[in-house]
N, C-alpha and C positions, 0 to 999 in steps of 0.2 A: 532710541533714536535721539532724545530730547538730551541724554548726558553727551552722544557723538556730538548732535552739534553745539552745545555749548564748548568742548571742548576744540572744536575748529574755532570760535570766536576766538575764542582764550587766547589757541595759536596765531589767526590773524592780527588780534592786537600785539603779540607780543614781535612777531617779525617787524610789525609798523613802526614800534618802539623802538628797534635795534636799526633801521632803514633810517630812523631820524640821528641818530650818533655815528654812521658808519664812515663809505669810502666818499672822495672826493667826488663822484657825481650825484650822490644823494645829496650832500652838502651843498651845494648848488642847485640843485633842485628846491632845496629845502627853503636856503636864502632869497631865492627869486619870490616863494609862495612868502615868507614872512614880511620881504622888504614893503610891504605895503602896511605892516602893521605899525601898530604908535610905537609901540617899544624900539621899533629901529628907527624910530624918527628921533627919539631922546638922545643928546647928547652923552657920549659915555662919563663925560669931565661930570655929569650933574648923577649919575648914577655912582659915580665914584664918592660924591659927597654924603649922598645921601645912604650908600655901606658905613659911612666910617660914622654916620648920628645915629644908625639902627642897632651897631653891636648884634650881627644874629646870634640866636642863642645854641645853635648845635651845627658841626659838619651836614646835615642831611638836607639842614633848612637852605644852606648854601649851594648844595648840590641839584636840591630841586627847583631855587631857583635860576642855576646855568642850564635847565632844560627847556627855559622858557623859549629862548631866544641867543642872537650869537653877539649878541650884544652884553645882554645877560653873564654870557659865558665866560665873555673874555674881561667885564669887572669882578665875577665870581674869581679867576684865578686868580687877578691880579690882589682881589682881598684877603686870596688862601696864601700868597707867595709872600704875605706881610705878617701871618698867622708867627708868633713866636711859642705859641703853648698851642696842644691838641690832646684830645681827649677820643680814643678809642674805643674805649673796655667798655661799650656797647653792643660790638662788634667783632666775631670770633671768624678773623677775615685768612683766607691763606697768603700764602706768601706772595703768591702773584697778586693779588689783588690789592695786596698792600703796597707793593713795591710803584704800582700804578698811581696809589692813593699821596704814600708819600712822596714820590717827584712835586705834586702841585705846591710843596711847600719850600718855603727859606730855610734858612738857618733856625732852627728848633731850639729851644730852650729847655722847655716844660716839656713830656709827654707821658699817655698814660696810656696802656698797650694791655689788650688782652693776645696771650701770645699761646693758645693754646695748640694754632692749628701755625705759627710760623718757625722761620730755621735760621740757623744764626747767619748766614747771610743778608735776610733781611733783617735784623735787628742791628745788626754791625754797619748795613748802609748807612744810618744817623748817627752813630754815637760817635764821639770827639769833645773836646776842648769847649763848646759850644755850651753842651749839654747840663742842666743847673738842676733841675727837677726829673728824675727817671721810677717810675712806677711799670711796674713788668708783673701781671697778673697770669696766672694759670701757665705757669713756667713749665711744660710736661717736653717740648720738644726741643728746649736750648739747648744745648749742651753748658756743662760744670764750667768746661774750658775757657767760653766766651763768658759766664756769669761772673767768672773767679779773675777774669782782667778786666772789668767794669771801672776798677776806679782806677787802673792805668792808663785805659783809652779815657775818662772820665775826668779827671783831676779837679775840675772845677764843680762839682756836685754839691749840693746843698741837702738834698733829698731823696734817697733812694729806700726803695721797696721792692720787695722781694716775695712772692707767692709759690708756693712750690705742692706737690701730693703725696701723701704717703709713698707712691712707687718709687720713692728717689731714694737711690742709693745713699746708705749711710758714709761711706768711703768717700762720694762726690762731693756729700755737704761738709764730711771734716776739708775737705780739699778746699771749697770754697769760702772758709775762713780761714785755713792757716796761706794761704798764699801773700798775703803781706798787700793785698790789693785795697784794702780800706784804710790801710794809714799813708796811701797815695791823695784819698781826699782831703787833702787838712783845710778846707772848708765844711764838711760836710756837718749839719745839725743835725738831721732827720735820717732816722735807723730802724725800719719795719722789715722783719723774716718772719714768714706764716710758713709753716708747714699745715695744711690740710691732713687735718685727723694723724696725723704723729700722737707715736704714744710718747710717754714723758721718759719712760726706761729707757728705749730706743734713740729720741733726740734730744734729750735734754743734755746732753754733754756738749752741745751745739752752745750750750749757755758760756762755760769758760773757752773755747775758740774763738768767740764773736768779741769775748769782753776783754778778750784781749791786744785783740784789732781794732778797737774805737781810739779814734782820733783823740785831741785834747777839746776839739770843737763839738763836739756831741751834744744837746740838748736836748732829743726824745728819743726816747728807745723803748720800742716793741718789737717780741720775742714772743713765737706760741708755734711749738711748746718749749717751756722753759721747767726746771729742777728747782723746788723751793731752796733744797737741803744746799745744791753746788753755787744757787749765789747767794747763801749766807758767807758759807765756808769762802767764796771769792770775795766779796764785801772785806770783810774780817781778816783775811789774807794779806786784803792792803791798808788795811785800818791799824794792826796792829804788830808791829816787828814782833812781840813775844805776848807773853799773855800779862806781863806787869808793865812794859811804859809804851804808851797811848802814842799813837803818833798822827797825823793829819791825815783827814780824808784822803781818801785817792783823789788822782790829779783830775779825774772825768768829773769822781764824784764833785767837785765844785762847779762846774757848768751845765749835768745834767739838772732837767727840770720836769720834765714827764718823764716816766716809766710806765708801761702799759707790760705785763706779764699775764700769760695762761701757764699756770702750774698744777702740780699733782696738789699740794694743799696748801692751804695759806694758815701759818703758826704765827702766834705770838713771836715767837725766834726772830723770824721771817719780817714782822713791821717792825720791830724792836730796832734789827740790823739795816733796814732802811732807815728809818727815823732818823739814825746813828749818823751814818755814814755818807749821806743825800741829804746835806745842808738847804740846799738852793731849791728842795723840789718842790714844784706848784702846782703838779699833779699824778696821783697816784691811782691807776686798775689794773687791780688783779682780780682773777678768775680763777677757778681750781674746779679738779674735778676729780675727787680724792675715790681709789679703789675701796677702801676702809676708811672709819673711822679709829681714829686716833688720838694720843692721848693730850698730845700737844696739840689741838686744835685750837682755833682761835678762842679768846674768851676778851675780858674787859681790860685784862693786862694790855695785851694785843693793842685794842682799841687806845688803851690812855697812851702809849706810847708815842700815838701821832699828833698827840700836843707838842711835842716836843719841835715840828715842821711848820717855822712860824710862817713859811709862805705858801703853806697848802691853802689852796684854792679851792681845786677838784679832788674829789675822793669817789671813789668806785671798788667796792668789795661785794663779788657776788662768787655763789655756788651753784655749779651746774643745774640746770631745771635736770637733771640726769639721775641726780642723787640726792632727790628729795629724802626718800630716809636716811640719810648722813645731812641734814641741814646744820647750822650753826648752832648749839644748843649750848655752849658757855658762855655768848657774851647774852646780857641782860640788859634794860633798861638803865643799870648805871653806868654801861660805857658809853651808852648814849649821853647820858647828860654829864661825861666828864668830855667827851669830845666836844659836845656843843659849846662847853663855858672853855675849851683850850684851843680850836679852830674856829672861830665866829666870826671868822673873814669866808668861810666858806660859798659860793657861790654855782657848785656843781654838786652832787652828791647820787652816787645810785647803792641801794644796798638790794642784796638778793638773798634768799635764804634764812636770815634770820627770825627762827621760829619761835626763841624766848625773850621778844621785845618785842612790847607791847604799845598802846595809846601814847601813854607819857613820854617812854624812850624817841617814837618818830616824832613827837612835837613839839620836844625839846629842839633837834633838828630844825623845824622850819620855824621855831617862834624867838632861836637864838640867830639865827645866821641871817640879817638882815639884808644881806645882797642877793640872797638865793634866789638865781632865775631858773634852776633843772631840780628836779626833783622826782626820785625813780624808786618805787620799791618792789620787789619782785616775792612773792611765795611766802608773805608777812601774815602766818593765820591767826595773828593777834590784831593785827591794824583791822580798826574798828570807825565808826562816823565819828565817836568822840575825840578821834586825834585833829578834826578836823574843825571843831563846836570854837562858835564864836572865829571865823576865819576869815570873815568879810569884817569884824569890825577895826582889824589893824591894816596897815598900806602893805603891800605887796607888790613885789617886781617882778614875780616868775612867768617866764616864758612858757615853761615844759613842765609837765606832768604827767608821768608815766605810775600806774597802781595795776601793776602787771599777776593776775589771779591772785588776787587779794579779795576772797570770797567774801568778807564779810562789812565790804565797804558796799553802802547802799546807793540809792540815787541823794538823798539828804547829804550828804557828802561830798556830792559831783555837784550838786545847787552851790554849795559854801565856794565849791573852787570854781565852778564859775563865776563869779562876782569880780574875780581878779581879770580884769579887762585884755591886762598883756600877753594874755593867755595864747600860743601859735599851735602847741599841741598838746591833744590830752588822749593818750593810750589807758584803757580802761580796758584794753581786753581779758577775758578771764574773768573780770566779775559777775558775776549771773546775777547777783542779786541791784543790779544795776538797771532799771525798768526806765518808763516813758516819761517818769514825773519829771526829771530834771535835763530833758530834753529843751526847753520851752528857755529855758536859761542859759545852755549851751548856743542855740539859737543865735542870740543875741550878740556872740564873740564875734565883734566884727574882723577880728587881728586872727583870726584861727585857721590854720589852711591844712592841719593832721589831725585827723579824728579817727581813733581804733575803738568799733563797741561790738568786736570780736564775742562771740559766745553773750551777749547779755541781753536780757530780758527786754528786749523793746519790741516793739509790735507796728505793725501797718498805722496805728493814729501815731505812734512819734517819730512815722518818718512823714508822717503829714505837718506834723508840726516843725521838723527839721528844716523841710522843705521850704517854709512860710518865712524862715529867718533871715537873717543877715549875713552869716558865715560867709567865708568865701572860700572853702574848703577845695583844696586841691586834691589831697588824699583820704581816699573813703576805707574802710575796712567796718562790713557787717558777718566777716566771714564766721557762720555757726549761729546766725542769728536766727532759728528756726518757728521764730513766729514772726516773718515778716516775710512776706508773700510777692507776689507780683501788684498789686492792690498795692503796698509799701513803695514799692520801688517807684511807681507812676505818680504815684503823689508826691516821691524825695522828688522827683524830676519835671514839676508840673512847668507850664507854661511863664510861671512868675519867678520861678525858683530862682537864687543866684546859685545855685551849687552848680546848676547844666552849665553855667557859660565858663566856672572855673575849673570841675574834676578833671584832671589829668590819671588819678591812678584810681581804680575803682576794684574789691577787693569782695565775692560775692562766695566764694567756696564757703560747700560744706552748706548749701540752703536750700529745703528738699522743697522750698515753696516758690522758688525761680523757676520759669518756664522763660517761652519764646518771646510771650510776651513783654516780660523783663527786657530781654537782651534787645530787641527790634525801637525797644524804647527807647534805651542806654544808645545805639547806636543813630536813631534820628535827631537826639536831644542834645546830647555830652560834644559837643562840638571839639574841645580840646583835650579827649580824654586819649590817652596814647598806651594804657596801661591796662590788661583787664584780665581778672581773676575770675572762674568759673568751676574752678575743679572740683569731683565730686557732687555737678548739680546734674540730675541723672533724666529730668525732663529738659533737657537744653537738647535741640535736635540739628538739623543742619539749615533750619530755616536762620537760625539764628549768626551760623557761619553766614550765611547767604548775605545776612543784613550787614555785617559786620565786615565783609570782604568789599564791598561793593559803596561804602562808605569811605572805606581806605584811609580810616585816621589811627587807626589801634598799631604800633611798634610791636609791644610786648602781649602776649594772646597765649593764658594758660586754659585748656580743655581735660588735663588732666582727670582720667576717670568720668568720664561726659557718656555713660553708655549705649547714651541713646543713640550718641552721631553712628552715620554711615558711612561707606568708604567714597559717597558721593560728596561729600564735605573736600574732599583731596583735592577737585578739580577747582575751589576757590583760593588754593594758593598759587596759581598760576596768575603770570602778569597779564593786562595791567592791575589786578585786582588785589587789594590789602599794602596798596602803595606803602612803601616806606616800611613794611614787615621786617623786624632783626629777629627776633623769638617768637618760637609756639612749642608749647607743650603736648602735646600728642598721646603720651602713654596711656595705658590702658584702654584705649579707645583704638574704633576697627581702622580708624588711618593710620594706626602701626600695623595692618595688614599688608598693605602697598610695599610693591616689590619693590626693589633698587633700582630697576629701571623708571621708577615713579619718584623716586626723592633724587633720583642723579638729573633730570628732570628739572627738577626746578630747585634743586643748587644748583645746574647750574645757569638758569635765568638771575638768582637772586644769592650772588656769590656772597653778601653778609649778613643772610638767613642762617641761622641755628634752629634745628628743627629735633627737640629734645623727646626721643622714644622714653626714655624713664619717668621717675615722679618726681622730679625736682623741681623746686617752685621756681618765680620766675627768673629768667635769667643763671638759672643753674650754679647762682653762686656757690653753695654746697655740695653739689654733686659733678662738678664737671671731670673732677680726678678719676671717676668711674669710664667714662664717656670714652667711644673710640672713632676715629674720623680715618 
């Protein structure tokens, strides 16, 4: 009786809800009951001023503030009709909903489109002449046809990106580079095609169609998956008329400047023929994810070759977390120290995988490159504290610090790189040997708003002391952190705390010591948190849905593997509760028992809810090519 009538409330607020947006005698209705309030007594010339000094930060904030009032309403359009850039891909909206969403706006510039669930009809209603900046995310229902006339309806394009899934025909993708449609943009600098989990056999030939279709304007290009071997051989192609006289870069190669590549494997060959060919370039990531090990595999040669790139700036060489046993094992500690005395303008750097460089080799790295503000090393079981010893007595500029399962970096280490003040993120997940000591001095990062202490040893006293500090920490990740308890959590978020009034994303999977109590806290304290991670915590029940629906600030809400919820938790996704909800994760849990007549339901109350039945983390960036709607 007590779930029937909750769920009559649920339906009486939500018809209330639709009565206040509806036909002309509601609206009249509506305006009589409001006209007495202050908001319709403000001039709209003064609400108009005061949109254009606020900059809101998201479509949604806009949208719920034209629910306010009709006053409200009609400066909310009048600010969206001024809107020349939009950002979607929050939002996995259908075609009707979009085609509603897009009228509100002008002449479009910039946009960024999750298109999983739209049809080229609505994609085509915006594109033109106009159009400068075009991001097209989870491309599963476009068709080839409209993709492959993008830069003839487009001409003026600066920017385009491309997202696609395995399921795409190979026939479509050669189609959609040889049609000659990208040497229509002879503006265009920016050149991103993701295939989703493409094998490199299968689209790597995607590499010479595209490089043959780049304008003369080209400056970045990312390609994944791309063929180590076919852009050597294309490189080289145009490098050299024969194999005895030398002739000038190709015509791109002097304007490009990033290249970002995911390949089968990165060789010596491979930087050699970049280095070569890629005068101009100021930034270089590749990624590989090699089936075998082989014999050309990177080593120090590889490495010295990118001295040769006197205007690298950013460098990025990492190896699948996939293919830990195939890591890097021929570059050494001296291609480090021949890259840091040959690139010492360096200012970015991630390395991943390299298993035989040690102490010396990384601190060569940060103790040559004196502008270094990123700093990222991924699966290094040599990096030790001592690459770190004596690190507060020289000045430092770095921003970012990522030491990505780098077991054997302690808290002594994380003490040293805290001292550097300009500190904004320090990802330490994967360190286990990473404890409570050097909490007390993270504390203290007033500038720090990312903090990952995924899987490491802290305990309920250093999230007491976390709490106590001065961070302003936006994004939390304790995900794996199994000796921190509900006791931890109450203490990171006590009553003095600055983290409650800043966490925006909060990251708690994988913690068998989280219960309700956790969540009911996080939910009356975290004021601005929109983001929240739960998966795998197996005491979270539906008291905690309960706190958390009825608070109405959480967007993005993964339950993933939550065993304990019941299929009574369903009835808190109904309006008006969990305001402003785009994502929840669901899987493994009894709210994937609910029939179709229960999720048609409330899609369709909340037509840009994604309500993710699988395991995909948030927002299903990885998994959505799986996904069927």
């Amino acid at each position: 009786m007590e779930d029937k009538e909750t769920g009559r409330r649920a339906k009486r607020s939500v018809m209330a809800h639709k009565k206040s947006s509806g036909d002309t005698d509601t609206d009249t209705t509506s305006a009589s009951v409001a006209g007495d309030s202050l908001l319709e007594k403000i001039p709209e010339s003064i609400l108009n001023e005061i949109f254009l000094m606020l900059e809101p930060e998201t479509l949604t904030t806009l949208c719920s503030l034209a629910c306010v009032s009709r006053t409200l309403q009609s400066t909310v359009n009048k600010a969206l009709s001024s809107f020349s850039s939009v950002d979607l891909s929050a939002f996995s909206l259908d075609s009707q909903t979009f085609d509603e969403v897009i009228r509100s706006f002008g002449k479009l510039k910039k946009i960024t489109l999750d298109c999983l669930r739209l049809n080229d009809s609505s994609i085509r209603s915006f594109l033109g002449p106009d159009i400068e900046e075009l991001v097209l995310l989870k491309c599963s229902s476009v068709s080839y046809r409209l993709l492959s006339s993008i830069g003839n309806i487009c001409p003026n394009l600066r920017v385009l990106t491309l997202e696609f899934s395995v399921s795409v025909h190979k026939s479509a993708l050669f189609d959609l580079v040889r049609q000659g449609s990208l040497l229509s943009c002879q503006r265009l600098e920016s050149l991103r095609i993701k295939i989703r989990g493409g094998d490199f056999n299968d689209y790597g030939f995607l590499l010479l169609g595209i490089y043959h279709e780049l304008p003369h304007t080209i400056k970045l290009l990312k390609l994944q998956p791309a063929s180590a071997l076919e852009t050597i051989v294309f490189l080289k192609t145009f490098t050299y008329a024969n194999s005895l006289v030398p002739l000038a870069p190709m015509t791109f190669g002097q304007t490009l400047t990033h290249i970002s590549l995911v390949i089968d494997i990165i060789t010596d060959t491979l930087l050699h023929t970049i280095a070569h060919c890629l005068p101009q370039l100021v930034e270089l990531d590749l990624k590989d994810n090699p089936t075998s090990l082989r014999v050309e595999d990177l080593s120090n040669l590889g490495i010295q070759s990118l001295v040769n790139c006197k205007h690298l700036t950013s460098l990025s060489l990492v190896r699948s977390r996939q293919c830990i046993a195939s890591l890097f094992k021929r570059t050494t500690d001296m291609g480090m120290f021949l890259l840091s005395e040959g690139c010492n303008r360096l200012d970015s750097v991630r390395f991943g995988g390299f298993s035989k460089v040690s102490d010396a080799g990384f601190a060569s790295i940060l103790n040559s490159c004196s502008s270094l503000n990123k700093f990222e090393i991924q699966n290094a079981f040599l990096l030790t504290d001592l690459a770190f010893q004596d690190f507060s007595k020289f000045p430092r500029s770095l921003v970012e610090v990522k030491l990505v399962s780098c077991n054997s970096v302690t808290s002594e280490a994380v003490s040293e790189l805290a001292t550097c003040s300009s500190l904004e993120v320090l990802d330490l997940f994967g360190c286990k040997s990473v404890a409570d000591s050097c909490l007390h001095n993270i504390s203290r990062l007033t500038l720090l708003t990312t903090l990952n202490l995924g899987c490491a040893d802290v305990t309920d006293v250093g999230m007491a002391v976390l709490g106590k500090g001065n961070t302003q920490i936006s994004c939390l990740s304790l995900r794996g952190c199994r000796r921190v308890s509900d006791e931890g959590i109450i203490s990171l978020l006590g009553s003095e705390s600055k983290i409650r009034k800043t966490l925006s994303s909060l990251d708690l999977g994988h913690m068998q010591g989280v219960t309700d109590n956790s969540i009911t806290t996080i939910a009356d304290a975290c004021v601005g948190l929109t983001e929240l991670t739960i998966r795998n915590c197996y005491h979270v029940t539906d008291a905690s849905v309960m706190a958390l629906a009825f608070k109405g600030r959480v967007r993005r809400l993964d339950l993933y593997n939550c065993t304990a919820l019941s299929g009574k938790s369903f009835q808190f996704l109904k309006k008006p509760l969990f305001r402003g909800l785009q994502w929840i994760g669901i899987g493994g849990t009894r709210l994937n028992r609910v029939g179709d007549d229960g999720f048609d339901e409330i899609c369709g109350e909340r037509q840009w809810l994604t309500i993710c039945k699988d395991g995909c983390e948030v927002g299903c960036h990885d998994g959505w090519q799986f996904h069927e709607f």
